[in-house]
FIVO-867965 format. One record per residue (C-alpha): residue number from 0; x, y, z; residue in three letters. Coordinates in Angstrom, 3 decimals, always signed. Layout:
! residues N
- NUM  X  Y  Z  ALA
...
! end
This chain:
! residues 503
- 0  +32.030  +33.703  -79.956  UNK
- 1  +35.585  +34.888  -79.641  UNK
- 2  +35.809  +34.097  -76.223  UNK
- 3  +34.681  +30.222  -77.237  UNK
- 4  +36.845  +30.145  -80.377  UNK
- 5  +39.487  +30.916  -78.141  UNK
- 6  +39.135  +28.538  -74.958  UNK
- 7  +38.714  +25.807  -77.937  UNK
- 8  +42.144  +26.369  -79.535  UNK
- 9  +43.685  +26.469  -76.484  UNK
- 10  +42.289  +22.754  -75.369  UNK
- 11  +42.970  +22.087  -78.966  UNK
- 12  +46.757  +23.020  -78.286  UNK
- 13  +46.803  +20.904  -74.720  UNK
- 14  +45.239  +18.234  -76.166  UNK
- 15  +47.902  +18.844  -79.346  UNK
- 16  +50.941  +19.047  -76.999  UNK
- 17  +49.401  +15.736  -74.958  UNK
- 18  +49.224  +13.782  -78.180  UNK
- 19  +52.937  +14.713  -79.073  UNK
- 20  +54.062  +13.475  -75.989  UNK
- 21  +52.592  +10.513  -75.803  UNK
- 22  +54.188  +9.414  -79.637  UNK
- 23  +57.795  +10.734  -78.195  UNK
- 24  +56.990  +8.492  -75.144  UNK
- 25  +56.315  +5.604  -77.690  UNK
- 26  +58.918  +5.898  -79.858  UNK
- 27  +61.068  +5.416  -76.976  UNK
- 28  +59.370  +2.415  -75.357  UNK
- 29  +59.474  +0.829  -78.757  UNK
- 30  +63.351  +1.565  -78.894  UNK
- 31  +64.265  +0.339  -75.565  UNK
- 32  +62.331  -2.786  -76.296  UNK
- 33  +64.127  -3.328  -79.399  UNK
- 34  +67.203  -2.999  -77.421  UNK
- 35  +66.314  -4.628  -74.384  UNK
- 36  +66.069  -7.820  -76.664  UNK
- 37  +69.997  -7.673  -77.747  UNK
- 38  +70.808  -7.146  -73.786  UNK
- 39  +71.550  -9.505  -71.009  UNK
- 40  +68.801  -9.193  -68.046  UNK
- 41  +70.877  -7.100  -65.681  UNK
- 42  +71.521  -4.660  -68.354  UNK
- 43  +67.807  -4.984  -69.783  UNK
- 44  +66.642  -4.030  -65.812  UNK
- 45  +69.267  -0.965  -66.073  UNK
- 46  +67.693  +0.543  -68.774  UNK
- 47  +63.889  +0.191  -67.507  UNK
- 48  +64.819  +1.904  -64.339  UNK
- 49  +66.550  +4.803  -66.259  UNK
- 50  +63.271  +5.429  -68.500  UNK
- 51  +61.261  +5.134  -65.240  UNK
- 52  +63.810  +8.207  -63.527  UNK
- 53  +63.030  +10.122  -66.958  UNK
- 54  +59.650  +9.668  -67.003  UNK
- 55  +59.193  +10.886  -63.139  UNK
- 56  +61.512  +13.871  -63.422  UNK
- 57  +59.726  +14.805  -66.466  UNK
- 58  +56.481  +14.716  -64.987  UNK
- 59  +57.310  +16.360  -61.433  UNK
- 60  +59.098  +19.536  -63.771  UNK
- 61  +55.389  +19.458  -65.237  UNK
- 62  +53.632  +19.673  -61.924  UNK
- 63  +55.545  +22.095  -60.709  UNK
- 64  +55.599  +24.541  -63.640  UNK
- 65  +51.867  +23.657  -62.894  UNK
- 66  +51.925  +24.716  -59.166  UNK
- 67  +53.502  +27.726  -59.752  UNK
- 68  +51.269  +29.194  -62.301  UNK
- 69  +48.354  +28.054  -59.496  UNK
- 70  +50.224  +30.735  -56.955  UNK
- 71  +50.519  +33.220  -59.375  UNK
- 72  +46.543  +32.852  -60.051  UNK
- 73  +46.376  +33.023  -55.922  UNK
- 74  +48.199  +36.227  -56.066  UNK
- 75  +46.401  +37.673  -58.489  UNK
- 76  +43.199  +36.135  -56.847  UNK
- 77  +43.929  +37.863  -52.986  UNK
- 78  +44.534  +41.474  -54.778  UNK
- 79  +41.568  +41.476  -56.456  UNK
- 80  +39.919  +40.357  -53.067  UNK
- 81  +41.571  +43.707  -51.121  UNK
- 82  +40.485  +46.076  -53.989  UNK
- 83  +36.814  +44.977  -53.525  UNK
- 84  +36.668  +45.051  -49.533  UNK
- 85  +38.402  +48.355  -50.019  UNK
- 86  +35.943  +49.363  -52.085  UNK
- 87  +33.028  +47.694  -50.510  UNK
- 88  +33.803  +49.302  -46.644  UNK
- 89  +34.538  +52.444  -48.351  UNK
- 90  +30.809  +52.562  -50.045  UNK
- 91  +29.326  +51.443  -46.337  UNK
- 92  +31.262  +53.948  -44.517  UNK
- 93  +29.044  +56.241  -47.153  UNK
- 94  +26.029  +54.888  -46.152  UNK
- 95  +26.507  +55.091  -42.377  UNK
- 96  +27.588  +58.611  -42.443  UNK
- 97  +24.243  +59.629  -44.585  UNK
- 98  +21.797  +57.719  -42.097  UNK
- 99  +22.994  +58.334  -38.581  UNK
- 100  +19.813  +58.558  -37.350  UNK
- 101  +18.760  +54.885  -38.823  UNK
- 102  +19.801  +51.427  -36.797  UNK
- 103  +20.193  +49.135  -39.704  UNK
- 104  +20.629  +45.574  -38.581  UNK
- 105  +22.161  +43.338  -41.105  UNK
- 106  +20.267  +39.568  -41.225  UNK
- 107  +22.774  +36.207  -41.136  UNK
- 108  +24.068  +34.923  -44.002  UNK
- 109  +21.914  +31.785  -43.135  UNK
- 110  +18.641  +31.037  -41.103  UNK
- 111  +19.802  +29.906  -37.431  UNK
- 112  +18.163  +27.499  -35.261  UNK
- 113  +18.633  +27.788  -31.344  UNK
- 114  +17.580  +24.630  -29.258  UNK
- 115  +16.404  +24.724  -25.817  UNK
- 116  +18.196  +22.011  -23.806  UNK
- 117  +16.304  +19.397  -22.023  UNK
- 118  +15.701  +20.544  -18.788  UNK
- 119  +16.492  +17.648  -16.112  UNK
- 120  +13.642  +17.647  -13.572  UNK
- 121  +14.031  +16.756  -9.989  UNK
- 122  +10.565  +15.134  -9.064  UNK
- 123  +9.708  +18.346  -6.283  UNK
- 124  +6.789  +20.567  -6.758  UNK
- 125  +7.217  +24.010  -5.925  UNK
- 126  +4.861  +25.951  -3.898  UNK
- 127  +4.653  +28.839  -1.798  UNK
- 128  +4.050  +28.936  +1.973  UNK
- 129  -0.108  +28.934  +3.036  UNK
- 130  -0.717  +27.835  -0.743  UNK
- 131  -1.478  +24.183  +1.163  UNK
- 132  -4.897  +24.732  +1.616  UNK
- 133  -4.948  +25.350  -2.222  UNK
- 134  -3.602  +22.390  -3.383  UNK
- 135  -5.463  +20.142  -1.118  UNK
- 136  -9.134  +21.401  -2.389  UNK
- 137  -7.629  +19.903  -5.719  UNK
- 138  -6.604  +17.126  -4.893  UNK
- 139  -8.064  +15.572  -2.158  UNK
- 140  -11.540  +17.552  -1.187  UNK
- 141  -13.033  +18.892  -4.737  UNK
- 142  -11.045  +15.204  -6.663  UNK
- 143  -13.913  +13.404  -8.229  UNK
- 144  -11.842  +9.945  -8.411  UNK
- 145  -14.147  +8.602  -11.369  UNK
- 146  -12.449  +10.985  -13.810  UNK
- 147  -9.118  +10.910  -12.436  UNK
- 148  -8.840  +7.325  -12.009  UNK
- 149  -9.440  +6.580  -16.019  UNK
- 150  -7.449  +9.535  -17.165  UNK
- 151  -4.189  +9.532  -15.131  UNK
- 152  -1.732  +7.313  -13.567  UNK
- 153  -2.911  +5.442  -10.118  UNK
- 154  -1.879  +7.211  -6.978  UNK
- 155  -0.892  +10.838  -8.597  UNK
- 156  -3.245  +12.981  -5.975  UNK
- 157  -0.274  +10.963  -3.534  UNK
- 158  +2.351  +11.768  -5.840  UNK
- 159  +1.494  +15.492  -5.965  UNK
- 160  +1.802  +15.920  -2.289  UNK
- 161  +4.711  +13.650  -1.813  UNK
- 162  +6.394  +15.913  -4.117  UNK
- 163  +5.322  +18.752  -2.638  UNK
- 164  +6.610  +17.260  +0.604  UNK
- 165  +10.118  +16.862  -1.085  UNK
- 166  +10.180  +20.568  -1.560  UNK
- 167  +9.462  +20.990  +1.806  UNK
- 168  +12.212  +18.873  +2.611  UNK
- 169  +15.032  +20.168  +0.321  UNK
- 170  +14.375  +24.195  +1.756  UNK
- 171  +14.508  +22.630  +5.230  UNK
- 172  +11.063  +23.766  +6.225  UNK
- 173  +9.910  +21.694  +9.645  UNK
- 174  +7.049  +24.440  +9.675  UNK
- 175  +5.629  +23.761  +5.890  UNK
- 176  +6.491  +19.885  +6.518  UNK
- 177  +4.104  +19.433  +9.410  UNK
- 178  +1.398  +21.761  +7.993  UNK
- 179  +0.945  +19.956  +4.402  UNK
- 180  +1.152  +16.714  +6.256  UNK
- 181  -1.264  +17.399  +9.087  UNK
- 182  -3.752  +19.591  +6.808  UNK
- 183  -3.338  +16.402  +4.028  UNK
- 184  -4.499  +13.685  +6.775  UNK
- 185  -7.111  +15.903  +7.985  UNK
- 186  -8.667  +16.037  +4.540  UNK
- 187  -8.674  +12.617  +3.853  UNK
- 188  -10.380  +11.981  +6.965  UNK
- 189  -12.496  +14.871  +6.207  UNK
- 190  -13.405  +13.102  +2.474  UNK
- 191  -13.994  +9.599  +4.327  UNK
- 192  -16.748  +11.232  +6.584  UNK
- 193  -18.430  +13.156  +4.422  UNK
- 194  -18.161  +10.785  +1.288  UNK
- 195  -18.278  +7.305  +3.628  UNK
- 196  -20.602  +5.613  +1.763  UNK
- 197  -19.192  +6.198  -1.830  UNK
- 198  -17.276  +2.774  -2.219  UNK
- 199  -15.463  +4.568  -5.455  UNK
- 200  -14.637  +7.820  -3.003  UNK
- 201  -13.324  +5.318  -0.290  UNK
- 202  -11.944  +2.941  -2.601  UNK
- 203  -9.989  +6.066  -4.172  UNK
- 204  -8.524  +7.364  -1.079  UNK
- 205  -7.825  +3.978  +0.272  UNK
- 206  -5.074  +3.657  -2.714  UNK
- 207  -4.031  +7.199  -2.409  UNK
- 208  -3.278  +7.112  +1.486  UNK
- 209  -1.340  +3.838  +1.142  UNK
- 210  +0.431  +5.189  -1.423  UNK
- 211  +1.819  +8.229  +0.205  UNK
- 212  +2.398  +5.998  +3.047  UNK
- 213  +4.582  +3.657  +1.145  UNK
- 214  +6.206  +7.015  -0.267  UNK
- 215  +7.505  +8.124  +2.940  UNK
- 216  +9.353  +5.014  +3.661  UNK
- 217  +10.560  +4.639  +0.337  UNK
- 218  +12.550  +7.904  +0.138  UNK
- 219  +13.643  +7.873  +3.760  UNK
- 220  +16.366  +6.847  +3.073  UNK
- 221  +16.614  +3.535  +5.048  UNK
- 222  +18.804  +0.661  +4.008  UNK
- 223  +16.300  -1.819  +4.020  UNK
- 224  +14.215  -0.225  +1.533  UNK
- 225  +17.634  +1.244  -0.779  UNK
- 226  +17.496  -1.789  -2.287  UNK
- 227  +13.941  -1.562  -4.124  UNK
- 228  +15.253  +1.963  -5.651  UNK
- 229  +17.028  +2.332  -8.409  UNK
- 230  +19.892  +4.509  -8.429  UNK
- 231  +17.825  +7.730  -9.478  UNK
- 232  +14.939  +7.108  -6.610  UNK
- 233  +18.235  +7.112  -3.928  UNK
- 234  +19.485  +10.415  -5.137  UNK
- 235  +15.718  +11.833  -4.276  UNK
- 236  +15.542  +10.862  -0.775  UNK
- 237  +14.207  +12.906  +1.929  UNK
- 238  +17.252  +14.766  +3.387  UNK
- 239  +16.395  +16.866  +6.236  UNK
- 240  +13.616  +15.327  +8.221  UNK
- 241  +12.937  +11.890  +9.381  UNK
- 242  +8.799  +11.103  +9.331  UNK
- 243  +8.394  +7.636  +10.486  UNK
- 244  +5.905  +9.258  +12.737  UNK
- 245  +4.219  +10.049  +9.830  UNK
- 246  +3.918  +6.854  +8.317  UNK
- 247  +2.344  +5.387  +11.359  UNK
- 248  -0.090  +7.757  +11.384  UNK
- 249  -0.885  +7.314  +7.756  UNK
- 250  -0.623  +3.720  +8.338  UNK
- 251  -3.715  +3.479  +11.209  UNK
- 252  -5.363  +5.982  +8.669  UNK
- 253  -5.440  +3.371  +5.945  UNK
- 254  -6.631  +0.669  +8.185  UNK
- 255  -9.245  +3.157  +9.270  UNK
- 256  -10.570  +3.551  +5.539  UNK
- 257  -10.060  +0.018  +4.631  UNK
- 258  -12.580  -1.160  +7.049  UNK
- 259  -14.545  +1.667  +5.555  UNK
- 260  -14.477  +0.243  +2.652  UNK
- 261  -15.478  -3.810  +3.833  UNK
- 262  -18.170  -1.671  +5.475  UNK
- 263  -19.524  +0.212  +1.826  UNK
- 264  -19.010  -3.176  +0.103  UNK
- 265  -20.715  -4.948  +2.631  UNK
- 266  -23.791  -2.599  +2.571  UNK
- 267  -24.384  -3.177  -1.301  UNK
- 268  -23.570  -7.043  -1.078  UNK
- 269  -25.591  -7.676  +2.018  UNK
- 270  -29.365  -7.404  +0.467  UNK
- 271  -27.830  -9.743  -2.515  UNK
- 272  -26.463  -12.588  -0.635  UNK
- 273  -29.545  -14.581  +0.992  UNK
- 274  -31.367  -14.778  -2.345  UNK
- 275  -28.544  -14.885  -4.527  UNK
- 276  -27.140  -18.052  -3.034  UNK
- 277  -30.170  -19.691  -1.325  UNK
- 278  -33.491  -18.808  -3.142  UNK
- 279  -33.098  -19.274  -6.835  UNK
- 280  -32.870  -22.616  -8.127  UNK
- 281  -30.706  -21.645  -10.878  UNK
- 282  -30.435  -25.533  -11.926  UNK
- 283  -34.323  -26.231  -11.914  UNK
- 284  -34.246  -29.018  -13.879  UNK
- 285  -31.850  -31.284  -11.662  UNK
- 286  -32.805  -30.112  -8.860  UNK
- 287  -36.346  -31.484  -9.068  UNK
- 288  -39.589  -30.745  -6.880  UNK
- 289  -39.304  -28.552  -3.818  UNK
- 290  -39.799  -29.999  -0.291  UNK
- 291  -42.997  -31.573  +0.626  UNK
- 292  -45.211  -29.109  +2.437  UNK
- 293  -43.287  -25.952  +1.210  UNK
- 294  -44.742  -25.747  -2.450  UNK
- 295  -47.420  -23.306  -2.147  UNK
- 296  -45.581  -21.092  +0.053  UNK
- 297  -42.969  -20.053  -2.921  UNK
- 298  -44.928  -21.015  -6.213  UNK
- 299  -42.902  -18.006  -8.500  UNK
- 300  -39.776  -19.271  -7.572  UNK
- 301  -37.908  -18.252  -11.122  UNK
- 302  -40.282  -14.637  -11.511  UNK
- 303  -38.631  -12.525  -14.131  UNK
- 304  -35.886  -10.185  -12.074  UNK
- 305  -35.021  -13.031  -9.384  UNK
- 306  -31.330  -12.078  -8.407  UNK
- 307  -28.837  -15.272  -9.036  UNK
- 308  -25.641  -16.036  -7.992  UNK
- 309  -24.485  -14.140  -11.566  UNK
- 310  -25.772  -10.721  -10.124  UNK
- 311  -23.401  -11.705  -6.982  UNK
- 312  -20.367  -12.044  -9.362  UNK
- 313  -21.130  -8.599  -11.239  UNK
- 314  -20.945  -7.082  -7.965  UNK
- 315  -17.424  -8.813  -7.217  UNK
- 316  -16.439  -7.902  -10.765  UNK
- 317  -17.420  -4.178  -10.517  UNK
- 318  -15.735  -4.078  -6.920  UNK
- 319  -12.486  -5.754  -8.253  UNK
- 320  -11.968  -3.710  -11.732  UNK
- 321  -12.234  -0.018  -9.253  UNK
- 322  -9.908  -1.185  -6.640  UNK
- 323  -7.350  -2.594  -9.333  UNK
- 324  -7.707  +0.798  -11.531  UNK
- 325  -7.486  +2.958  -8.423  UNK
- 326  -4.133  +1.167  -7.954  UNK
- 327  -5.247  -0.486  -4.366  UNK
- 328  -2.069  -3.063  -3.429  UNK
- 329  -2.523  -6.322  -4.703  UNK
- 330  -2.313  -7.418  -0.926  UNK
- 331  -4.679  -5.550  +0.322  UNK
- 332  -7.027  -6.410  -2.746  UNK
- 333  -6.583  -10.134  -1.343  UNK
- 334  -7.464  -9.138  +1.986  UNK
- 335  -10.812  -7.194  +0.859  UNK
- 336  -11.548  -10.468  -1.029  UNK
- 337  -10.880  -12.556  +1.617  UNK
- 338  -12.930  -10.266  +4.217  UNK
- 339  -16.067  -10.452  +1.789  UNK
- 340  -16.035  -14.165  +0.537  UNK
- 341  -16.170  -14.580  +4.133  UNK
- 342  -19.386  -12.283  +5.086  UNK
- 343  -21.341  -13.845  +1.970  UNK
- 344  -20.293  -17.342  +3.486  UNK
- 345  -21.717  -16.638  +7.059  UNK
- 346  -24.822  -14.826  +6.203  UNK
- 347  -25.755  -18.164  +3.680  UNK
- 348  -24.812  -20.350  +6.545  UNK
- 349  -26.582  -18.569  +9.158  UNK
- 350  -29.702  -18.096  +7.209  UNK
- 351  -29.738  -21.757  +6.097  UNK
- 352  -29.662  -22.314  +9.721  UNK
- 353  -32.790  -20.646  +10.352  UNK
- 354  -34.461  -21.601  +7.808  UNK
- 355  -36.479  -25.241  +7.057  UNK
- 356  -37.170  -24.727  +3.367  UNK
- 357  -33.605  -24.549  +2.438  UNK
- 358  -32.063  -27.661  +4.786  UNK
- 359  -33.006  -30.320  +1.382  UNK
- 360  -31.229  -32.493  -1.155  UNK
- 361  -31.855  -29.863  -4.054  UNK
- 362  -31.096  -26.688  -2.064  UNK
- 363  -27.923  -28.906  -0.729  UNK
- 364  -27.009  -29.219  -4.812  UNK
- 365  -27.860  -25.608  -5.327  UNK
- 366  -25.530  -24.090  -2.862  UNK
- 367  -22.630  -26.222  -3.902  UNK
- 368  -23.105  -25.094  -7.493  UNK
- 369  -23.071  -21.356  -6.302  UNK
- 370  -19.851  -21.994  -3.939  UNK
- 371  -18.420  -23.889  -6.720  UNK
- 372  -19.349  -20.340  -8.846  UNK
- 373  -17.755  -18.071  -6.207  UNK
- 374  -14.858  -20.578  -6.413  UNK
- 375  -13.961  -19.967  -10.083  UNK
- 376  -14.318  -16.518  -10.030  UNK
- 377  -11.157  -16.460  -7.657  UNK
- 378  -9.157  -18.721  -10.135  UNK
- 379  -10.083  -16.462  -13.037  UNK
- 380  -8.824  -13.634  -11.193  UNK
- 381  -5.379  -15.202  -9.613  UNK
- 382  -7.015  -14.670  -6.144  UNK
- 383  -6.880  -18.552  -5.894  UNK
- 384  -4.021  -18.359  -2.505  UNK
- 385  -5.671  -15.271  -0.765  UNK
- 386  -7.507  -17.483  +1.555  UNK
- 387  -11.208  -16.467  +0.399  UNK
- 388  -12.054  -20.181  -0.936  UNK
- 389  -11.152  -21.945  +2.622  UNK
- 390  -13.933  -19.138  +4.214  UNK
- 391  -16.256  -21.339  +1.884  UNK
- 392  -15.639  -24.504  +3.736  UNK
- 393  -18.395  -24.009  +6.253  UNK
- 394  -21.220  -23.068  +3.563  UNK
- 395  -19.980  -26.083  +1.135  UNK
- 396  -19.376  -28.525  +4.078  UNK
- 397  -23.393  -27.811  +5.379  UNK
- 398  -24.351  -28.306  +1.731  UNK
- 399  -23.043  -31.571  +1.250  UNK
- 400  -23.857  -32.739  +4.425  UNK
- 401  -27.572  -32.221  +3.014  UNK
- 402  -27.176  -34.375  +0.242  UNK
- 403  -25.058  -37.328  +2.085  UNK
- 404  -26.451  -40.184  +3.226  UNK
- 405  -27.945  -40.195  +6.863  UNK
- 406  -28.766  -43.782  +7.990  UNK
- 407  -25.845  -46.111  +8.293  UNK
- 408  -23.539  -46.164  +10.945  UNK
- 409  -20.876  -46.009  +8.074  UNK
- 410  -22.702  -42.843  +6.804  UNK
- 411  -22.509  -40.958  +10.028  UNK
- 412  -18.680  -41.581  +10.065  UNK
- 413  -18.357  -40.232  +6.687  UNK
- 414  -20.367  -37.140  +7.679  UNK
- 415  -17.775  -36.752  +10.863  UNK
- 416  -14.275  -37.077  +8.181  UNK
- 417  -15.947  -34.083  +6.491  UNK
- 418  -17.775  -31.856  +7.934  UNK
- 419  -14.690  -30.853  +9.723  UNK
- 420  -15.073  -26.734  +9.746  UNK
- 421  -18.830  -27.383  +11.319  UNK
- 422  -18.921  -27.927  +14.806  UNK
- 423  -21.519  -30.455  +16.532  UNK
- 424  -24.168  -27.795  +17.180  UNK
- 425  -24.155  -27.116  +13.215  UNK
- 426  -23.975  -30.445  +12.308  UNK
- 427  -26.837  -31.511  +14.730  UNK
- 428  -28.969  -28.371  +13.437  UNK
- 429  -28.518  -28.824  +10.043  UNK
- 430  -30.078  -32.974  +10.061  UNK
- 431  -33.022  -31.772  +12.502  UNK
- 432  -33.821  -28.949  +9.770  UNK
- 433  -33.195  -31.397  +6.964  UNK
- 434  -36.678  -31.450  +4.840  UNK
- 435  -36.669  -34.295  +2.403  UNK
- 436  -37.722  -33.548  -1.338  UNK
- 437  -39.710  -36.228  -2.185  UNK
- 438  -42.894  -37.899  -0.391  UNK
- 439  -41.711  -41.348  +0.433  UNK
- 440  -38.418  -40.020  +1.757  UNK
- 441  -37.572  -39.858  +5.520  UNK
- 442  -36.289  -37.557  +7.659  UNK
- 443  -33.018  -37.866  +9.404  UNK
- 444  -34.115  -39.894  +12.773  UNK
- 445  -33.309  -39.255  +16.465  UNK
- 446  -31.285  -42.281  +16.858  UNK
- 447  -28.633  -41.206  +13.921  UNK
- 448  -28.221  -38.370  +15.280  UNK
- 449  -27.564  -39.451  +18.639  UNK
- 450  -25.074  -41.195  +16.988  UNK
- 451  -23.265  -38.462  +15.572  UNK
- 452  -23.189  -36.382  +18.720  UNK
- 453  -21.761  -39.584  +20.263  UNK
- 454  -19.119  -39.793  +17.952  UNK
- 455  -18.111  -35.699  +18.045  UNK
- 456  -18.425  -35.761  +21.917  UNK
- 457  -14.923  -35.631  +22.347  UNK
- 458  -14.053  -33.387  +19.561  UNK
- 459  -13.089  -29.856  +21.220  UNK
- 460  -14.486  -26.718  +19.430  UNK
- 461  -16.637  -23.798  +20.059  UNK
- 462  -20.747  -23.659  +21.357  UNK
- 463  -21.114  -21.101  +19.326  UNK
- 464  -24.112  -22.422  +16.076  UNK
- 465  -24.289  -18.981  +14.131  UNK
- 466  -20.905  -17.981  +12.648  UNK
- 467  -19.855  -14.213  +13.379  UNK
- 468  -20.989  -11.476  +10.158  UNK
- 469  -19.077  -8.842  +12.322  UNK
- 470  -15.611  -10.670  +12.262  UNK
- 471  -13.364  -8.426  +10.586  UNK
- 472  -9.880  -10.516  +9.574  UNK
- 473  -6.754  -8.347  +10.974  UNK
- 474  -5.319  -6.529  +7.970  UNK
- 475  -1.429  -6.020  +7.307  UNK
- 476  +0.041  -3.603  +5.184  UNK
- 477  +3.052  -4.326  +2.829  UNK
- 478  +5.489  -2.116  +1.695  UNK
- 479  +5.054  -1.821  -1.834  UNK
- 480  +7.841  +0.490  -3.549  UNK
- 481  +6.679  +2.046  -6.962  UNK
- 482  +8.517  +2.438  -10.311  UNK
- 483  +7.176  +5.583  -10.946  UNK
- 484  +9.959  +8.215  -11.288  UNK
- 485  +9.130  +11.403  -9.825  UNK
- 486  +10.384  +13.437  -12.617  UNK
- 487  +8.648  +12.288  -15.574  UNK
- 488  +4.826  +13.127  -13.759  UNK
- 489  +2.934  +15.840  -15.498  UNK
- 490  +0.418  +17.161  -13.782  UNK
- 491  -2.571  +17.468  -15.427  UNK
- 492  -4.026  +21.025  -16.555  UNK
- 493  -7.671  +19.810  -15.630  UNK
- 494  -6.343  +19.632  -11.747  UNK
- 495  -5.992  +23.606  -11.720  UNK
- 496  -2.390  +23.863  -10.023  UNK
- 497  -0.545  +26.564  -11.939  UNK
- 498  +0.643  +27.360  -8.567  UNK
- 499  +2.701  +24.695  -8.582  UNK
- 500  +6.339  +25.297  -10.187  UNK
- 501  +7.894  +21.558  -11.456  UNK
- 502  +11.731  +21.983  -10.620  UNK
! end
């Protein structure tokens, strides 16, 4: 209570002393106005700026009568300060001396965080010498490519080894270079033969191979692929050895498994085609009766599980969807296309050559419905340009030439503008096969026909009447660089490599 009473009266005092000298301050602003009014202007400015001198030397006297009872309270303050760490070091020196035999480590004033820094990765895969065979039964022989092609990027079993290959590279090791290489393309060819028949396997590997073949050119360092790089990609170039060799070799390899894989496709498309495209009549109500003398012979035509040009397409789809998730180039995904759109074209047109129930109007209107199927599928996928529709031409050229007109002179001229991707022999076999579909209509007559083969006599082309189901289109690779940075891949714990060190 004293100590209260006390701080009060001496703010009452202050306050006291304040009050005071703001009425002296007054009192003299109220007299120098009063006389400032008897003055002339120069004299009235005069006196204003001798108050204003008074009133600042007054007030810096205050502030430093203020400033140096601060220091004395400083003074005071610092002595105080040395009489406690005396006093404190002289009661720990205490301590220490009675507990020699105790470590007594103090804890920080405050909790302290330490940060790791970000380690900067270099996209290389450590891994030590005749642990190949190791990685390898990973990645490439024990890889089941369903999982891994869901789960993680496309191409990382090519990834691993390339950066594998880069550690290879930056210890200047020709020996482990040419032994994860070599063992890799042995395995691969090893998978293919064992697994040759497993489109997803060979589908899989046909991505994977490619892409560690692009790899290899585009860290060699050569100035005409520098320029697909960005700057990072440059900096990890392959510095030591120079493996074009290795690219060609990886290069025939993937044209090896790509016709592997035309072959797999081929194999599950091939028992689809002929009744997919020629033996349902998937429009039955426009295209009418079937032709005369043929109706008993196929009287459960639309039998519940009849396969239709829609089972065909599923097929394409499921074939597309794997490639594209495997990560398959985009131009060799054309190719493939191409390649098969090709084999379902010839088998229809060579069976519709052999066969007298399907050369009629409504089987003519059928086929051209199912091309005309095949043909949007292409534009719904952007595969319109990759040549597969113009492989069509001979299957939708024979179909219309069974629903044209075949009397006229005029008709057999029309027949010769467009049937241009049948040659004569087709042509010719197609209007002897021709069945009509109704009972009063007539064949296609000797005499028109003899016409026709007048009219293509001069018209230079091949003898050949079945179209080729072995052709296989020459493939071509294109370099396709990836954005993938090296140094951002994790590799998956589910792969087993803890052998592996990322640096």
């Amino acid at each position: 209570m004293r100590e209260q009473e006390r701080v009060q009266t001496e703010k009452y005092n202050e306050l006291l002393e304040e009050a005071n000298k703001l009425r002296n301050e007054k009192e003299q602003l109220q007299k120098l106005l009063a006389q400032s009014l008897l003055l002339s202007e120069d004299a009235r400015i005069e006196a204003s700026l001798k108050l204003e001198i008074t009133r600042v030397t007054s007030e810096n006297l205050d502030l430093m009568e203020q400033q140096e009872k601060q220091e004395k309270t400083i003074r005071k303050l610092k002595k105080q300060l040395q009489l406690y760490v005396s006093k404190v070091e002289e009661f720990e020196g205490k301590n220490l001396a009675s507990s020699d035999s105790v470590s007594v480590t103090n804890p920080p004033v405050r909790p302290v965080n330490i940060t790791r820094k970000e380690k900067e990765y270099r996209g290389m895969l450590e891994y030590r010498a005749g642990d190949e065979s190791r990685l390898l039964k990973n990645v490439v022989t024990d890889l089941k490519p369903r999982g891994v092609a869901v789960s993680f990027i496309p191409g990382l079993p090519a990834y691993i080894i390339f950066m594998c290959l880069r550690y290879a590279d930056c210890v200047n090791d020709d020996q482990r270079v040419s032994t994860l290489l070599n063992s890799t393309i042995s395995s691969i060819k090893g998978v293919i033969k064992r697994r040759g028949n497993d489109f997803e396997a060979v589908s899989f590997w046909l991505a994977n191979t490619c892409r560690l073949m692009h790899c290899l050119k585009q860290y060699s360092g050569d100035e005409a692929v520098i320029t697909h790089n960005t700057a990072k990609q440059n900096q990890q170039s392959l510095t030591n050895f120079e493996l074009s060799e290795y690219q060609q070799v990886l290069g025939d390899l993937v044209i090896q498994i790509y016709r592997q894989l035309i072959k797999c496709m081929e194999n599950i498309l091939q028992p689809l085609i002929v009744t997919s495209m020629l033996d349902p009549e998937t429009s039955q109500g426009v295209l009418g009766s079937k032709p005369t003398g043929l109706r008993k012979k196929r009287t459960s035509l639309m039998e519940e599980g009849t396969v239709t040009v829609d089972v065909l397409l599923q097929h394409l789809d499921h074939f597309h969807t794997t490639i594209s998730q495997h990560g398959v180039d985009s131009d060799l995904i054309k190719q493939l296309v191409k390649q098969l759109y090709y084999i379902i074209s010839a088998v229809t047109f060579n069976h519709l050559l052999l066969r007298k129930d399907v050369c009629s109007w409504s089987k003519g209107l059928q086929i051209r419905y199912n091309v005309w199927q095949l043909q949007e599928w292409l534009t719904d996928r952007e595969l319109a340009d990759c040549g597969a529709k113009e492989t069509l031409e001979p299957l939708r050229q024979a179909a219309q030439l069974l629903q044209i007109n075949k009397k006229t002179e005029a008709d057999a001229q029309t027949i010769c503008s467009l049937c241009t991707d049948l040659s004569t022999a087709q042509i010719v076999k197609v209007l002897t096969l021709y069945t009509p579909v109704i009972e009063f209509e007539e064949r296609v007559s000797t005499s028109f026909i003899t016409t026709i083969k007048n009219m293509l006599k001069d018209r230079v082309e091949s003898s050949a009447l079945m179209m080729d189901v072995k052709k296989i289109f020459s493939v071509s690779i294109v370099f396709t660089p990836s954005s993938v940075a090296l140094e951002n891949i994790q590799i998956p714990a589910s792969l087993n490599l803890g052998f592996l060190t990322r640096i």
